[in-house]
Each structure stands twice: as structure tokens, then as C-alpha cells.
C-alpha positions as CSV (number, residue, x, y, z in Angstrom):
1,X,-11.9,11.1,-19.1
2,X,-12.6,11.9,-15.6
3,X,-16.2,10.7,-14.3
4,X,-18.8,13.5,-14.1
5,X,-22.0,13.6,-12.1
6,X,-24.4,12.1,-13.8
7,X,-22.4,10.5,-17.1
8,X,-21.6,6.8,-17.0
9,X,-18.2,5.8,-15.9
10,X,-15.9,2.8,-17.6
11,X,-17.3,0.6,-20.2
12,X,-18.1,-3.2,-20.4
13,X,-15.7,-5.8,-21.6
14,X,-12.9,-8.2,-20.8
15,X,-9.9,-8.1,-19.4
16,X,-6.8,-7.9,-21.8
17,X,-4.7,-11.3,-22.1
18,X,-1.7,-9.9,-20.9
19,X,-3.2,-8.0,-18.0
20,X,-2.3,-8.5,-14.3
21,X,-4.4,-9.9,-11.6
22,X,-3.9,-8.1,-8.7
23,X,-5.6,-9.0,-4.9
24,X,-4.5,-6.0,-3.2
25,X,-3.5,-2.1,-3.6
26,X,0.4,-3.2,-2.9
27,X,0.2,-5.9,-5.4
28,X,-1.4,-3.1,-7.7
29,X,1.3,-0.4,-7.4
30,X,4.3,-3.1,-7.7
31,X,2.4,-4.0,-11.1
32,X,2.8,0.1,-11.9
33,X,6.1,0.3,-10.0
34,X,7.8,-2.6,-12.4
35,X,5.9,-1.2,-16.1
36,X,7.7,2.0,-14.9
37,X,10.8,0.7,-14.0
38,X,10.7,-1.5,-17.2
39,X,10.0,1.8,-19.3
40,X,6.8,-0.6,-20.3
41,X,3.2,0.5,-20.6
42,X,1.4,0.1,-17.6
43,X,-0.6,-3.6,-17.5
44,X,-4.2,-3.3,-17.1
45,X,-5.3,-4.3,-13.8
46,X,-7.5,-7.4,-13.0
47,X,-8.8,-5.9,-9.4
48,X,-9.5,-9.0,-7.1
49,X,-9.0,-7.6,-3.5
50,X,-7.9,-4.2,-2.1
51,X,-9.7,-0.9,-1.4
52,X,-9.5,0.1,-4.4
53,X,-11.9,-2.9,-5.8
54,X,-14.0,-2.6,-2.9
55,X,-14.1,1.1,-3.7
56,X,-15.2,0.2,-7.6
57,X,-17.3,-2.5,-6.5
58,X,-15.1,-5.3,-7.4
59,X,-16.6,-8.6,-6.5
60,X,-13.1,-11.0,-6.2
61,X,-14.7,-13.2,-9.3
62,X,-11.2,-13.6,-11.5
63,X,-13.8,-15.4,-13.7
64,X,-15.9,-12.9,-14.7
65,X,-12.8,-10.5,-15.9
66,X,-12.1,-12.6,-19.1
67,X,-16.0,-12.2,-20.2
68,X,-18.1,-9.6,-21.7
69,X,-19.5,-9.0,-18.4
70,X,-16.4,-7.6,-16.8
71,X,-16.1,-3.5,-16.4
72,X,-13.6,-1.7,-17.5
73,X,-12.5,1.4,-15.5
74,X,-10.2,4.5,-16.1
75,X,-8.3,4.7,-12.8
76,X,-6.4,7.2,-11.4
77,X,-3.1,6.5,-10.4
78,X,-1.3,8.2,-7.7
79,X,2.6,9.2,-7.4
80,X,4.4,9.9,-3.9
81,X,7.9,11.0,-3.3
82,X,9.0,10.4,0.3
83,X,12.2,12.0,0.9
84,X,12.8,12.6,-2.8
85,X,12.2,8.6,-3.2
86,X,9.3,7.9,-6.4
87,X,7.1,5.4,-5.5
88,X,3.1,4.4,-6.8
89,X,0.1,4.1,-5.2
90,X,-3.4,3.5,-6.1
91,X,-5.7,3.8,-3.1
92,X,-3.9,5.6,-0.2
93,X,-1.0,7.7,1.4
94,X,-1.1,7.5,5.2
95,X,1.2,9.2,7.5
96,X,0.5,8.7,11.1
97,X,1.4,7.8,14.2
98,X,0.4,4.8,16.4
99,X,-3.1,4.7,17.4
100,X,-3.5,8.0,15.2
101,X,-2.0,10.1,17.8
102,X,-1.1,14.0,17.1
103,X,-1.3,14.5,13.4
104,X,-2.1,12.5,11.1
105,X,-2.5,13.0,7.0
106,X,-4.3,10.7,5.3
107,X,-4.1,11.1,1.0
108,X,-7.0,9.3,-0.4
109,X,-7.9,8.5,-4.1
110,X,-10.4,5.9,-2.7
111,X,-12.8,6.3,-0.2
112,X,-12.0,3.0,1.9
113,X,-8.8,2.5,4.2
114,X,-9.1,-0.9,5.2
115,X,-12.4,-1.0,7.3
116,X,-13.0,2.4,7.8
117,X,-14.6,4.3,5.2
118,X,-12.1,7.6,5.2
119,X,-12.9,9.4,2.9
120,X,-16.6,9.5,1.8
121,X,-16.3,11.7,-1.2
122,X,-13.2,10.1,-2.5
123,X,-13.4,8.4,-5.8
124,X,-10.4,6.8,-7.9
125,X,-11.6,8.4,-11.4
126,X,-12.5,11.6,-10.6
127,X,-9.0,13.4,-11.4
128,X,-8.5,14.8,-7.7
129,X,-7.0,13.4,-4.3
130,X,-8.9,13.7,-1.1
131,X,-6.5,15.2,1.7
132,X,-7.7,15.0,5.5
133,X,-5.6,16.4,7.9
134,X,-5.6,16.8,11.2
135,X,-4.9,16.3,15.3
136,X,-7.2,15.1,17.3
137,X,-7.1,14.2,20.8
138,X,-8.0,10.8,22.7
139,X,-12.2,11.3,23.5
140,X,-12.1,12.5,19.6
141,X,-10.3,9.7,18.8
142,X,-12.5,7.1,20.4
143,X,-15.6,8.9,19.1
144,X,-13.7,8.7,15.0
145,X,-13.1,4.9,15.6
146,X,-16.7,4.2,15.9
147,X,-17.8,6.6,13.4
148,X,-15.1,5.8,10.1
149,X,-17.0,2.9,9.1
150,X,-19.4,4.5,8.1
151,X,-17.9,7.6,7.0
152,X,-19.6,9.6,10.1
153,X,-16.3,10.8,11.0
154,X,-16.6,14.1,8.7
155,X,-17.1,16.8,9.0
156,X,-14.9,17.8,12.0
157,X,-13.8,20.8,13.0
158,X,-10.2,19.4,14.1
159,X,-9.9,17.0,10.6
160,X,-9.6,19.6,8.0
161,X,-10.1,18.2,4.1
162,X,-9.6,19.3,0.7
163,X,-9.5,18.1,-3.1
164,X,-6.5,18.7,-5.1
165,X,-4.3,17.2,-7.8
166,X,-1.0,17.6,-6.0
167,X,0.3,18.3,-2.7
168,X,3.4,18.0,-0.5
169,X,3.7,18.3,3.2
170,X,6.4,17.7,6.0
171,X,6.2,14.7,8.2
172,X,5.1,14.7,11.4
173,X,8.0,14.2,14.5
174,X,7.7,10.2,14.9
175,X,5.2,9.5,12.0
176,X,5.7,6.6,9.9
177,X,4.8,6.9,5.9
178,X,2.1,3.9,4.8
179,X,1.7,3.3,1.3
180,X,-0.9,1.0,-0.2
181,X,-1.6,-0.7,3.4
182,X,2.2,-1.1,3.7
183,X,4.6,0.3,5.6
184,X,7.5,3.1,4.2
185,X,9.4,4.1,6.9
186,X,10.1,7.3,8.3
187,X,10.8,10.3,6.3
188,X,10.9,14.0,6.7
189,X,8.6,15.0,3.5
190,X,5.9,13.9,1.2
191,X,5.1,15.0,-2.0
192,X,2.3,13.4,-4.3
193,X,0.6,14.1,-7.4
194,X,-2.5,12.3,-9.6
195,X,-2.2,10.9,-12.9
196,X,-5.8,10.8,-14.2
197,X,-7.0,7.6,-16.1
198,X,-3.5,6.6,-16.3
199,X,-4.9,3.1,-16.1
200,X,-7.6,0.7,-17.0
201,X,-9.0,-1.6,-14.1
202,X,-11.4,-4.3,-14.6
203,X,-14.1,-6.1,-12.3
């Protein structure tokens, strides 16, 4: 079930013997990528590193996953098709050019992209992708840099942002597609969609 405002999200306990530690968001959608693949059911995740264990508070202690103490989560999990190609992801879609120039689109189911705290609202259990959009130009783009870390950079009139469960839009002219922190290549369109709770991550 989704997390709603105000109801307590994820319950304590261990990880599962055969889950999978994972230390970053591309380790966590090959994980996904290879259960699917395998026709398997997906492995519950042991979150060490990434954005989205920073985003869940994840603390890197693989320790503390196989007690009692750990947290389990229901985690939404994220499905792209870039030029009619499936892949997974479990933090972020990022299509962009270098240095963010023209526009950019930037699909979030965390709130953290790296450093930079993207999208403040975002939250990887709450059924809905977080979709900012937008072209801005270099003294905005100076004035964002300093800002995303703390989430400053929103509202702004020129980054426009919405919540939805699916979405597909057309590449920008000399954007590259970024999945999980790495890079897809070049592609004309992008389609994505949620799963909610399709999986259980631990910290």
C-alpha cells in the first residue's frame, strides 16, 4: 500500500536470506532487470548506497539488514522504454544535455539526483512519479546549481512539474537518456510508467 500522510510506512524486520545487496540505483535495477528477464520474482533489495537509500534513509550498515532492527520498505519501481527498448529504474530518468542546457526532463521517484536534491516532494512509495520539465537559460542555470541542494530550485516559472503514474515524451535534439546515474544513449522517445510497491527494500 502506498504511504499516506500521516500513517506509518514499511515495517521492521530483516532482510530475506536470498535477498540482494545492492550499493547503488544501477546495481538495484540490474537486480530487477535479471528477476525479469529470468521470469523470477523480484529479490528484495538490501539498500547500501544510491539515492534511493539516501532518499529512505539508508545508513550503508549491511549489518544491520539481517537483524530485527532493519526496515522493511514497499518501493516503487519504475519502467522506461527508450525508443521502444524496456529497461528498470528505481530512483531516476534524466534526459538532458550537457551542463543542463535547453531542455531538460528529469523523472523522479526519489527526491535526490546525486547531490542535488531535485525533487523535494518526490518519495519512492507514494505510487506517483515526479516530472520537472523545463529550459532554462545560463544566469538561471547558475542560480539552480547553487540552489538544488537544498531543494531551493522550485518553484520556477521556467521548470514546470507534475505528479503522475505514467508519462511519455520526445527527446530533446542532442539529449542523452540517463538511467539510474548511467548513461543510455541517444534516443528519440521516452515512455515510463510506476509499479507501486512492486518491491521490498531494506535498511
Amino acid at each position: 500500500m502506498s504511504v499516506r500522510k500521516g500513517e506509518a510506512w514499511g515495517a521492521t524486520g530483516p532482510l530475506a536470506d536470498d535477498g540482494v545487496l545492492v550499493r547503488s540505483d544501477a546495481a538495484a535495477s540490474d537486480a530487477v532487470a535479471t528477476a525479469r528477464r529470468d521470469r523470477r520474482p523480484l529479490p528484495e533489495l538490501g539498500l547500501l548506497g544510491g539515492d534511493l537509500a539516501r532518499s529512505v534513509g539508508g545508513t550503508g550498515d549491511e549489518a544491520r539488514l539481517r537483524t530485527s532492527e532493519a526496515t522493511r520498505l514497499p518501493i516503487d519501481l519504475g519502467s522506461v522504454l527508450v525508443d521502444g527498448r524496456l529497461e528498470f529504474f528505481v530512483a531516476h530518468v534524466v534526459v538532458r544535455r550537457p551542463f543542463w542546457q535547453g531542455r531538460f526532463v528529469a523523472v523522479m521517484n526519489t527526491e535526490f539526483l546525486g547531490r542535488m536534491k531535485m525533487a523535494p516532494r518526490a518519495h519512492p512509495g507514494d505510487g506517483l512519479l515526479d516530472i520537472l520539465e523545463g529550459t532554462l537559460g545560463l544566469d538561471d542555470r547558475l542560480r539552480a546549481r547553487r540552489r538544488v541542494r537544498t531543494g531551493d530550485h522550485v518553484p520556477h516559472p521556467d521548470i514546470r512539474q507534475r505528479r503522475v503514474g505514467a508519462a511519455q515524451f520526445d527527446v530533446p535534439h542532442g539529449a542523452t537518456v540517463w538511467i539510474d546515474g548511467r548513461r543510455a544513449g541517444r534516443a528519440r522517445t521516452v515512455s515510463v510508467r510506476l509499479e507501486p510497491d512492486a518491491l521490498v527494500g531494506v535498511v
